[in-house]
TORVEXDO-145952 format. One line per 10 residues: number of its first residue (from 1); their letters; for each residue x, y, z of N, C-alpha, C. Coordinates in Angstrom, 2 decimals, decimal comma. Atoms other than C-alpha are relative to their C-alpha. Example, Ala and Ser with C-alpha at 12.3 -4.5 7.8 and 13.67 -1.06 7.14 Angstrom:
2
1> AS> 0,89/-1,19/0,00/12,30/-4,50/7,80/0,90/1,20/0,00 | -0,82/-1,19/-0,06/13,67/-1,06/7,14/-0,77/1,09/0,73
***
This chain:
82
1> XXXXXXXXXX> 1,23/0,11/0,72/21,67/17,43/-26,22/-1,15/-0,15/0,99 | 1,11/0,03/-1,18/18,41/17,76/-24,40/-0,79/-0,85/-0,34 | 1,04/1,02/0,19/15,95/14,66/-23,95/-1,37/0,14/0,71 | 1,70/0,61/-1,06/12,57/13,91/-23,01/-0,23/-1,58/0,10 | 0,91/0,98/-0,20/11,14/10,86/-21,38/-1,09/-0,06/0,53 | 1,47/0,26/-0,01/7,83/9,78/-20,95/0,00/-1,18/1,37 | 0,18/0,83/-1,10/7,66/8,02/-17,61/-1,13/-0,93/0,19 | 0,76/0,99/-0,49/5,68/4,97/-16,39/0,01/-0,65/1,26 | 0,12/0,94/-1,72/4,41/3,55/-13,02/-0,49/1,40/0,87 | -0,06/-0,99/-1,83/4,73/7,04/-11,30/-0,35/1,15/0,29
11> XXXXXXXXXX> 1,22/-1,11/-0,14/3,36/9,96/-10,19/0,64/1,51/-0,94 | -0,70/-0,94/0,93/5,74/12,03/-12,51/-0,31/-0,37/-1,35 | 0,52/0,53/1,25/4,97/11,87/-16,17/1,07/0,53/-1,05 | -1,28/-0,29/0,47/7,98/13,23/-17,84/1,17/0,87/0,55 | -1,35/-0,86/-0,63/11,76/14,21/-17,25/0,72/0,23/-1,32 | -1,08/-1,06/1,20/13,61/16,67/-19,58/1,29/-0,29/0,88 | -1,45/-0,20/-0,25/17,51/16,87/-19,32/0,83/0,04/-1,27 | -0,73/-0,01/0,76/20,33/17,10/-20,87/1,47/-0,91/-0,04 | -1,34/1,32/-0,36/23,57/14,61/-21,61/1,17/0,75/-1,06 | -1,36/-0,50/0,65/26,92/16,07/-22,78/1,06/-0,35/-0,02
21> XXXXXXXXXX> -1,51/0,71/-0,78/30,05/13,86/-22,83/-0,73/-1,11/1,33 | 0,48/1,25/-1,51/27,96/11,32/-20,55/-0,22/0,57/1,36 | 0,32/-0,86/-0,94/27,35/14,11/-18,19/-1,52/0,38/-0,32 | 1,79/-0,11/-0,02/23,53/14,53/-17,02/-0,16/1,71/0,81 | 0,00/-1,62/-0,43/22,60/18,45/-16,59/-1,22/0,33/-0,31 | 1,48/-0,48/0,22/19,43/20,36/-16,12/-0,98/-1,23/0,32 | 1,45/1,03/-0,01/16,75/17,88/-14,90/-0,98/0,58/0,69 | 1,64/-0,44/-0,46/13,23/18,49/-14,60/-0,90/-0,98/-0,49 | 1,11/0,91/0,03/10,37/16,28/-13,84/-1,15/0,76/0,30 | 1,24/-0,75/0,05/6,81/17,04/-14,55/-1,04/-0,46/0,95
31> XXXXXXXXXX> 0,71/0,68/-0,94/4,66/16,33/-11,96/0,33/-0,59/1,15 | -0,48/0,82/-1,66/4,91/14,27/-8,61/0,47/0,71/1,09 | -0,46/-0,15/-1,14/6,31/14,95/-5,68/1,03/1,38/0,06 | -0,93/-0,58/0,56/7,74/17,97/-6,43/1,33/0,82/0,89 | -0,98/-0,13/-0,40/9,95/19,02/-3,35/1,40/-0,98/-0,07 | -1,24/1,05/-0,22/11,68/15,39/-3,40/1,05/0,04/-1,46 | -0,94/0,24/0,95/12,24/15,75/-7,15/0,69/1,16/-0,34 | -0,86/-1,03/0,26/13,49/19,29/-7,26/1,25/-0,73/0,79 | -1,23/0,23/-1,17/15,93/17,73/-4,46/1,01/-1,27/-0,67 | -0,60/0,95/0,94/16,75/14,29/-6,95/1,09/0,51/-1,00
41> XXXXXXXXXX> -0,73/-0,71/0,69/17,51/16,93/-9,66/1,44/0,72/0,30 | -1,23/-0,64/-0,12/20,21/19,01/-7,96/1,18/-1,19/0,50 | -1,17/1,16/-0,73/21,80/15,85/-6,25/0,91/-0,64/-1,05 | -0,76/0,59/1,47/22,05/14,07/-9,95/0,76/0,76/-0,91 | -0,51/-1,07/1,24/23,38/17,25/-11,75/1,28/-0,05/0,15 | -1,24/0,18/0,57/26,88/16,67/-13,08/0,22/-0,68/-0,39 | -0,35/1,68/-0,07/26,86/12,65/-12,60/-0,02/-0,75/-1,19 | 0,36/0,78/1,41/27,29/10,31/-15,34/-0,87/-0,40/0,14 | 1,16/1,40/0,58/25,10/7,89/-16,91/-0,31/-1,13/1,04 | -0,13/1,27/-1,21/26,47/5,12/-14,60/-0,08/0,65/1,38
51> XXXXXXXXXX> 0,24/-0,29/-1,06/26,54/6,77/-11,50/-1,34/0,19/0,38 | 1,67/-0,02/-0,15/22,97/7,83/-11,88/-0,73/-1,17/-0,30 | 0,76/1,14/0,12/22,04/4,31/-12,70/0,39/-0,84/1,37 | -0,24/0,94/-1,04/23,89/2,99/-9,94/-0,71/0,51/1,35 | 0,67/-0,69/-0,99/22,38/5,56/-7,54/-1,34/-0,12/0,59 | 1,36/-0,09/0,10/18,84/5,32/-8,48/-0,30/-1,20/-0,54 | 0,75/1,17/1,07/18,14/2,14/-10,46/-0,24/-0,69/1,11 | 0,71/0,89/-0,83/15,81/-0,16/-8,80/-0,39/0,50/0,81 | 0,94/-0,84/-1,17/14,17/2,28/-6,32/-1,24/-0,56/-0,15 | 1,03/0,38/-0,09/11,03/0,84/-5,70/-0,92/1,01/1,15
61> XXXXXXXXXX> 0,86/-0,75/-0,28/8,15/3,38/-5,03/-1,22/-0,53/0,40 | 0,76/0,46/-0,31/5,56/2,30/-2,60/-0,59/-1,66/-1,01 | 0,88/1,02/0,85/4,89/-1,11/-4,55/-0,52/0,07/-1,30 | 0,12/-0,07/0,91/5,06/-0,04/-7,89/0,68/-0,43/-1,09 | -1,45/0,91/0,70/8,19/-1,86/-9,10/0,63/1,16/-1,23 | -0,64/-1,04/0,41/9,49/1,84/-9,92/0,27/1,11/0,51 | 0,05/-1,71/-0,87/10,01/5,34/-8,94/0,54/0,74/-0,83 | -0,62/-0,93/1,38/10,93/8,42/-10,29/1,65/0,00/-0,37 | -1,04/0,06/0,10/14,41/7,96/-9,28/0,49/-1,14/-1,60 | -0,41/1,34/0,79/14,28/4,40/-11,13/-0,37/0,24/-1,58
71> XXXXXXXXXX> 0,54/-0,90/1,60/12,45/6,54/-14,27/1,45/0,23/-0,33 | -1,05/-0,79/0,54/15,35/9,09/-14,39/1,35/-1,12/-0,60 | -1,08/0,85/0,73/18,36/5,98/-14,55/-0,78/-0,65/-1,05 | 0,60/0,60/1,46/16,28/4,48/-17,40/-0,24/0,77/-0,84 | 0,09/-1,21/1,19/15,85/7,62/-19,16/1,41/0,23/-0,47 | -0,92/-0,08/0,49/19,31/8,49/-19,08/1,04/-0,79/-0,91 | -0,93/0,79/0,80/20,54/5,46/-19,96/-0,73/-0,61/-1,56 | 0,56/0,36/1,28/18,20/5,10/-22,97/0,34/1,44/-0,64 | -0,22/-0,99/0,26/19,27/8,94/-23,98/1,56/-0,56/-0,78 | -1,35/0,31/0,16/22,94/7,62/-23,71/0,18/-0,90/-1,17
81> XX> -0,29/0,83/0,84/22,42/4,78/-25,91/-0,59/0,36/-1,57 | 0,13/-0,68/1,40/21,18/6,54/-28,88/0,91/0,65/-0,63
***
């Protein structure tokens, strides 16, 4: 099923994907940084839920008490829990 979130804190403002069986596929973020997050996207593509939370959660982006990484595990895992 394909999601959108609406990001906060960061220089990205939403990430589309998709979750199938707890598998995270297709990600795209709108905005920011966009070589690092094309490069986030292919790294996270297959990974579960948990792996991508354990990977990325809590990234802290210059002093913002977020990042896009720390977006994407909070997206997915609010995708997952619906």
């Amino acid at each position: 099923m394909r999601y959108s979130y609406k990001t906060k804190g960061t220089c990205s403002t939403q990430i589309d994907f998709d979750i199938e069986d707890n598998i995270v596929t297709n990600v795209a973020f709108t905005r920011g940084c966009n070589g690092n997050l094309q490069a986030v996207s292919r790294l996270v593509e297959g990974k579960t839920v948990d792996e991508i939370e354990s990977l990325l959660g809590g990234i802290n982006c210059n002093g913002k008490g977020t990042s896009c990484g720390d977006q994407l595990a909070k997206a997915v895992r609010e995708a997952a829990s619906n």
